[in-house]
C-alpha positions as CSV (number, residue, x, y, z in Angstrom):
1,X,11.9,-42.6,-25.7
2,X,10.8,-42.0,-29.1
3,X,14.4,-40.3,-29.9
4,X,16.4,-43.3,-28.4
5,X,14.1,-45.8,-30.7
6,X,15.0,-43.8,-33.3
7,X,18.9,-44.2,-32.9
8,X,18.2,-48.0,-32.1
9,X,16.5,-48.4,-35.5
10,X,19.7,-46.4,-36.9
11,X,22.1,-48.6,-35.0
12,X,19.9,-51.6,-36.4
13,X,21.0,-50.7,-39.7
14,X,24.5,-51.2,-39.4
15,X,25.2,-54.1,-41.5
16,X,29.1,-53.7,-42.7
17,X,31.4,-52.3,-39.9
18,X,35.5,-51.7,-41.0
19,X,38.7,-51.3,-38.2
20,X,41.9,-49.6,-40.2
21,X,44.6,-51.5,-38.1
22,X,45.3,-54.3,-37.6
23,X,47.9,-54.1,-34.4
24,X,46.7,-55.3,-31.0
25,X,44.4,-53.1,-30.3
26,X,42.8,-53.2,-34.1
27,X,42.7,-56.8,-34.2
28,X,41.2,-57.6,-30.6
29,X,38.1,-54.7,-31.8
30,X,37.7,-56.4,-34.7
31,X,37.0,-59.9,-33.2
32,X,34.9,-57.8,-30.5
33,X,32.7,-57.0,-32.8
34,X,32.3,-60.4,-34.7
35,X,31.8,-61.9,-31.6
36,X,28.9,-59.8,-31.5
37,X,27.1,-60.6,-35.0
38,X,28.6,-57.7,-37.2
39,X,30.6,-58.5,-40.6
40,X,33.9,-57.0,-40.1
41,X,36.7,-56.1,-42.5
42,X,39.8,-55.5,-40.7
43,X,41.9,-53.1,-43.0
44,X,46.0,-52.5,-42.9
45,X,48.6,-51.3,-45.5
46,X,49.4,-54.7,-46.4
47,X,49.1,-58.5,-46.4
48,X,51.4,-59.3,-43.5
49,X,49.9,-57.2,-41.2
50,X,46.7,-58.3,-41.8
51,X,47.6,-62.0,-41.6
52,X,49.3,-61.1,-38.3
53,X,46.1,-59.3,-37.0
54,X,44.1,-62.5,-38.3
55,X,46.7,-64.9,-36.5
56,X,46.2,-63.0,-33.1
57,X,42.4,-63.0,-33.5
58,X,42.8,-66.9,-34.3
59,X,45.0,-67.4,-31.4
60,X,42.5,-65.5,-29.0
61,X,39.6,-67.6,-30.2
62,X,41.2,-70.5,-29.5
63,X,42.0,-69.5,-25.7
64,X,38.3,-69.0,-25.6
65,X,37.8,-72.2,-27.0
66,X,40.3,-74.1,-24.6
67,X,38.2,-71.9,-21.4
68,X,35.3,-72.9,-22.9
69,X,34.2,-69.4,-23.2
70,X,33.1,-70.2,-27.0
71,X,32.5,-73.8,-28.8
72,X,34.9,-74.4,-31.5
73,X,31.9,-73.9,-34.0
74,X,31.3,-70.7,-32.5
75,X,35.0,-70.1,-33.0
76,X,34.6,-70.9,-36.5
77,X,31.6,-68.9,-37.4
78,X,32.8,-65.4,-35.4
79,X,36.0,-65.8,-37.7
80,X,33.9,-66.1,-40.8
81,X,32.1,-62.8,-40.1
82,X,35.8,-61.1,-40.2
83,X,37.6,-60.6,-43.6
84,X,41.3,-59.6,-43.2
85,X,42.4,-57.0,-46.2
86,X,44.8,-54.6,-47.2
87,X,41.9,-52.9,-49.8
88,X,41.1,-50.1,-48.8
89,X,38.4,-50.1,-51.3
90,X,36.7,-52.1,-48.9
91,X,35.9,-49.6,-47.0
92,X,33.8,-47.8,-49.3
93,X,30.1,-49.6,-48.1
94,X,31.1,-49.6,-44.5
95,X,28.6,-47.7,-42.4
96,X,30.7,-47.2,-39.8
97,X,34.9,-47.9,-39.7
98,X,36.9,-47.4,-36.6
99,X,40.7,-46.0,-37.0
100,X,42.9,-47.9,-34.8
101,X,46.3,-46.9,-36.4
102,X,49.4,-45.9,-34.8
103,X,49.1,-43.5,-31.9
104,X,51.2,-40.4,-34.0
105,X,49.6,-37.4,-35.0
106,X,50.6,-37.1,-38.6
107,X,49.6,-40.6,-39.9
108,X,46.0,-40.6,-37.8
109,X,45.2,-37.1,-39.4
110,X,46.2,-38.5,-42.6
111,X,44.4,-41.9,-42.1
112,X,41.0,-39.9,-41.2
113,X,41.1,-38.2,-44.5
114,X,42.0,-40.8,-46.4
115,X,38.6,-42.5,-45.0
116,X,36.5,-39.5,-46.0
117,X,37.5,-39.9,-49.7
118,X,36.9,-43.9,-49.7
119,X,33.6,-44.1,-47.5
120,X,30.2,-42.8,-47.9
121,X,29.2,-39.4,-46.9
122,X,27.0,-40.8,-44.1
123,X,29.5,-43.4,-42.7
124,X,30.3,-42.9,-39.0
125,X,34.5,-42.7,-39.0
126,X,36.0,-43.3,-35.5
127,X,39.1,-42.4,-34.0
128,X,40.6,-44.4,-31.0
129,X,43.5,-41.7,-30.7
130,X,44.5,-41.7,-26.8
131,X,46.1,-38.2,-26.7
132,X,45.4,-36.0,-29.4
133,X,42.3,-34.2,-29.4
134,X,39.9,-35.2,-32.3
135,X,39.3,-31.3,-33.1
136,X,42.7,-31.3,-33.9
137,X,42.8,-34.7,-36.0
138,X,39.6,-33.4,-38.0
139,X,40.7,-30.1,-38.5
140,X,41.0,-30.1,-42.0
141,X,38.3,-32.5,-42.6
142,X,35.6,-32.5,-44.9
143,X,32.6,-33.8,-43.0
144,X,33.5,-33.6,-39.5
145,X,30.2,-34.0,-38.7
146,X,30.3,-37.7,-38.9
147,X,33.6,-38.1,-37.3
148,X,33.5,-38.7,-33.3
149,X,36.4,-40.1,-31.2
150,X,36.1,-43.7,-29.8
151,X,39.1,-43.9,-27.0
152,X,38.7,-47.9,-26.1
153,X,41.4,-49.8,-23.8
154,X,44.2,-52.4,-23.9
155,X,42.8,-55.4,-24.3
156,X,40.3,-54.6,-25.6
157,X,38.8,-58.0,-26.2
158,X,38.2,-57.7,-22.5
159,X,38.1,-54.5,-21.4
160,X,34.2,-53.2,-22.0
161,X,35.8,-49.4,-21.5
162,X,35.3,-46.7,-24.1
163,X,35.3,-43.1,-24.1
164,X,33.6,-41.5,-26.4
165,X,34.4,-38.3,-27.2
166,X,32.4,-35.5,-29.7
167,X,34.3,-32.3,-31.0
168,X,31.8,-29.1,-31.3
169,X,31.0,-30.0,-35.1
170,X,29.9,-34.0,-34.0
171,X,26.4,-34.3,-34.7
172,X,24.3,-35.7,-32.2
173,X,22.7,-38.2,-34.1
174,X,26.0,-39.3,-34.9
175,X,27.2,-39.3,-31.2
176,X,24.0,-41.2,-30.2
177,X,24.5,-43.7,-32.9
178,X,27.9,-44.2,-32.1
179,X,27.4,-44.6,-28.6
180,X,24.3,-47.2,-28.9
181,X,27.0,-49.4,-31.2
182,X,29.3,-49.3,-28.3
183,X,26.5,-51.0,-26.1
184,X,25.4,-53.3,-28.9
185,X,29.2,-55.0,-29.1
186,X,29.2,-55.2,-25.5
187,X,31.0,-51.6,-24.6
188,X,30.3,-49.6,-21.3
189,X,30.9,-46.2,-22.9
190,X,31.0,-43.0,-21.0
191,X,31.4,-39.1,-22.2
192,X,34.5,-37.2,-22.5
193,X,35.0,-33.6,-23.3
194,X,37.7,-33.6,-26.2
195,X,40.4,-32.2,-23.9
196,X,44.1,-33.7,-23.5
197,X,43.9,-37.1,-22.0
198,X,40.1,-37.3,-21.9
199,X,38.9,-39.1,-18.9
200,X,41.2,-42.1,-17.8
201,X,44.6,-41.0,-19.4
202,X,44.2,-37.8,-17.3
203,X,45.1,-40.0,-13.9
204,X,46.6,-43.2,-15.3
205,X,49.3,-41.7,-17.3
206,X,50.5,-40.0,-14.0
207,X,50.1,-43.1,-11.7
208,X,52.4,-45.1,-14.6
209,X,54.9,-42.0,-14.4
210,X,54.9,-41.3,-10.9
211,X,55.5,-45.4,-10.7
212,X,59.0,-45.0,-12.5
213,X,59.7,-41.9,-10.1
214,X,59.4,-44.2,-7.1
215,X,61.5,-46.4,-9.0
216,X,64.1,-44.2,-9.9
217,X,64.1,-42.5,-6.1
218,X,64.8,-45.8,-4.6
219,X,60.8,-45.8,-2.5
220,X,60.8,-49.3,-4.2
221,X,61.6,-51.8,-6.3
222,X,59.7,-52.2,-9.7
223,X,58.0,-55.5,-8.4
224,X,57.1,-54.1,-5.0
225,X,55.3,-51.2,-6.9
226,X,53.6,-53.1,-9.4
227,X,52.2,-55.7,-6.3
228,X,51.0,-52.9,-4.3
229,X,49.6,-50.8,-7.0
230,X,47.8,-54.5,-7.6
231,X,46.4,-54.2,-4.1
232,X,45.6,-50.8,-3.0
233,X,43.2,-50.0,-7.2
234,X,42.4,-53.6,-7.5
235,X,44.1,-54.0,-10.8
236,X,44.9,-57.4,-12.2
237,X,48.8,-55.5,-13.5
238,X,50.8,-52.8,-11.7
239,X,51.9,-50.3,-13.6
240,X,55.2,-51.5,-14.8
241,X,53.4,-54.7,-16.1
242,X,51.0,-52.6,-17.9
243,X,53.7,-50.4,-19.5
244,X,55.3,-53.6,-20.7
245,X,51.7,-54.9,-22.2
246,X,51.5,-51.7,-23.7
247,X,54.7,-50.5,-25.2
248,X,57.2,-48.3,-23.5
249,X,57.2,-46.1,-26.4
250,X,53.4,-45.3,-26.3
251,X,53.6,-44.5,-22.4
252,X,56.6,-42.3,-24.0
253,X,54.5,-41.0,-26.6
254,X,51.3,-40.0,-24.4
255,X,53.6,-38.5,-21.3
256,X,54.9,-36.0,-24.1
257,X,51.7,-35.5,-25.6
258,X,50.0,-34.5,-22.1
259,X,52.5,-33.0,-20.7
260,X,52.5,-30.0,-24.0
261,X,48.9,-29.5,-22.7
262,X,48.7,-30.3,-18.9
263,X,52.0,-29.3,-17.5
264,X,54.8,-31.2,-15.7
265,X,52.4,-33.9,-13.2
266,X,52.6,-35.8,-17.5
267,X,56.6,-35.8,-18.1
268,X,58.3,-39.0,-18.3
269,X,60.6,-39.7,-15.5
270,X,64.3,-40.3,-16.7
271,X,64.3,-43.5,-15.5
272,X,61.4,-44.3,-18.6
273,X,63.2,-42.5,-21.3
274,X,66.6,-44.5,-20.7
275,X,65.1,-47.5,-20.4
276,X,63.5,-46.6,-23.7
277,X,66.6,-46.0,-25.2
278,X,68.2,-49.4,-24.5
279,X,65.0,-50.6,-26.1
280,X,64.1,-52.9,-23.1
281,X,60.9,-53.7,-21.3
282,X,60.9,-53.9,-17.4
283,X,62.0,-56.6,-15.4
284,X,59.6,-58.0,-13.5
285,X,61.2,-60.5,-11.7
286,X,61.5,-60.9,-7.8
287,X,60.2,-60.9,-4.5
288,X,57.4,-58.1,-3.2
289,X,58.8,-56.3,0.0
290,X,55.2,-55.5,1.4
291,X,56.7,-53.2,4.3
292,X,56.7,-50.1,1.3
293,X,53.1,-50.9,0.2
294,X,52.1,-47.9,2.5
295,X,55.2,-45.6,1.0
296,X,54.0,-46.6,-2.7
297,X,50.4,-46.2,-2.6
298,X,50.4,-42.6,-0.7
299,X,52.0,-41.5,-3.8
300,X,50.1,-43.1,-6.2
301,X,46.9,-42.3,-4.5
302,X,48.0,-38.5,-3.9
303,X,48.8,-38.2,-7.5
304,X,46.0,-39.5,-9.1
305,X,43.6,-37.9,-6.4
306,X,45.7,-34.7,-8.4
307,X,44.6,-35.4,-11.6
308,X,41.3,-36.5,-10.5
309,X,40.8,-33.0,-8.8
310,X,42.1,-31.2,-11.8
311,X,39.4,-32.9,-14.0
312,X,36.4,-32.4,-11.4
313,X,37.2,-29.0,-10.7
314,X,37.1,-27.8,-14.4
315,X,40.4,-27.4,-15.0
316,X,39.9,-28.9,-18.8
């Protein structure tokens, strides 16, 4: 008890908090934590993609607005705790700042030590990286000591998910910080080795890929799969909808990724890289045939029971 109010009374002392990123998943963080009572800065390399970041956080506010999930002055004042910049200067009294760059390996590792030469030696640095291990990211780092992975989830204005994930050189105090912020902006966070894929990615990279298999074997049509993926997990988008939200090229990009350290369950289905390479998203279009719900969801199921087992059994 005494060791938890002392990481409360740490956590309590977070004034200034910085996302680097300001893309979707960057920008939706960022007003996360505003909504919460934390100055943010969101950070980018320059104006315009800051003021896009700041136009999508607008834009989300005023959703909430129109479902009156906030009052317009509520709206106002969460924006004024947000300041949109492309100094990284800014950075330097942050106590803790959240990477949410592009998901490539070269630009996070050199985005994580950038941070260590423009923060303070005690500022908590996050990494949301979704398939790279952080050991591998912080390899050359400085102080990995203060550097723990933060794996949270598209969108993640709504979605309370986060993994949080601490390489052998983490310190504890750092984890436990880290992982009473996550509850104090509203997170559900759970612990992940720092092993390819972590937790989630581990079965839900599979059950997108083995979606585009039964595509591409004929078991169904893209909108049959994505309505009975909806019904059998109780998911609000199939997998093909999800893929769209997300970027075919990241669902490229993490299939490659876990399939160098996990084998062949993670390769992308040929059907996924050509429809990459006409630079299209899925059609989504049509009428569910409900008489292959049963045909879909054995395979989906078996393959994430799969990955499931794989992670259970120790096999990290």
């Amino acid at each position: 008890m005494l060791w938890r109010k002392h990481i409360i009374k740490s956590v309590s002392a977070i004034r200034k908090v910085a996302v680097v990123g300001a893309g979707d998943l960057g920008s939706g963080l960022a007003q996360k934590i505003a909504v919460k009572g934390f100055e943010v800065s969101l950070v980018d390399l320059d104006s315009e993609k800051v003021a896009s970041g700041l136009s999508a956080i607008q834009k989300n506010l005023q959703e909430g607005v129109e479902k009156s999930k906030f009052r317009a002055r509520q709206a106002e004042e969460i924006l004024g705790r947000i300041t949109v910049t492309s100094d990284w200067d800014r950075l330097a009294d942050a106590d803790i700042v959240v990477e949410s760059v592009v998901e490539d390996f070269v630009v996070k590792k050199n985005v994580c030590a950038r941070l260590e030469t423009l923060c303070r030696s005690d500022t908590i640095i996050g990494t949301t990286t979704s398939s790279f291990t952080v050991t591998d990211l912080t390899a050359d780092a400085s102080y990995p000591e203060r550097i723990v992975g933060l794996h949270y989830f598209f969108p993640v204005a709504k979605n309370r998910l986060v993994e949080i994930v601490r390489t052998e050189k983490t310190r504890r105090a750092v984890l436990a910080c880290a992982w009473v912020f996550q509850e104090r902006i509203g997170q559900i966070p759970i612990a992940s080795a720092d092993a390819p894929g972590f937790i989630v990615n581990r079965y839900f990279v599979p059950w997108l890929i083995e979606a585009v298999r039964l595509l591409e074997e004929g078991v169904a049509d893209i909108v049959t799969i994505d309505a009975a993926a909806r019904k059998q997990f109780g998911v609000q988008r199939g997998p093909f909808a999800l893929m769209n939200a997300m970027g075919l090229p990241i669902t490229m990009r993490l299939a490659r990724t876990l399939q160098e350290g996990l084998g062949a369950l993670y390769a992308p289905a040929k059907t996924l890289i050509d429809q990459i390479e006409i630079s299209q998203n899925w059609t989504l279009d049509g009428e569910a045939d409900d008489t292959r719900f049963d045909a879909v969801n054995s395979r989906l199921m078996g393959t994430v029971f799969h990955a499931d087992a794989t992670c259970v059994g120790g096999d990290w």
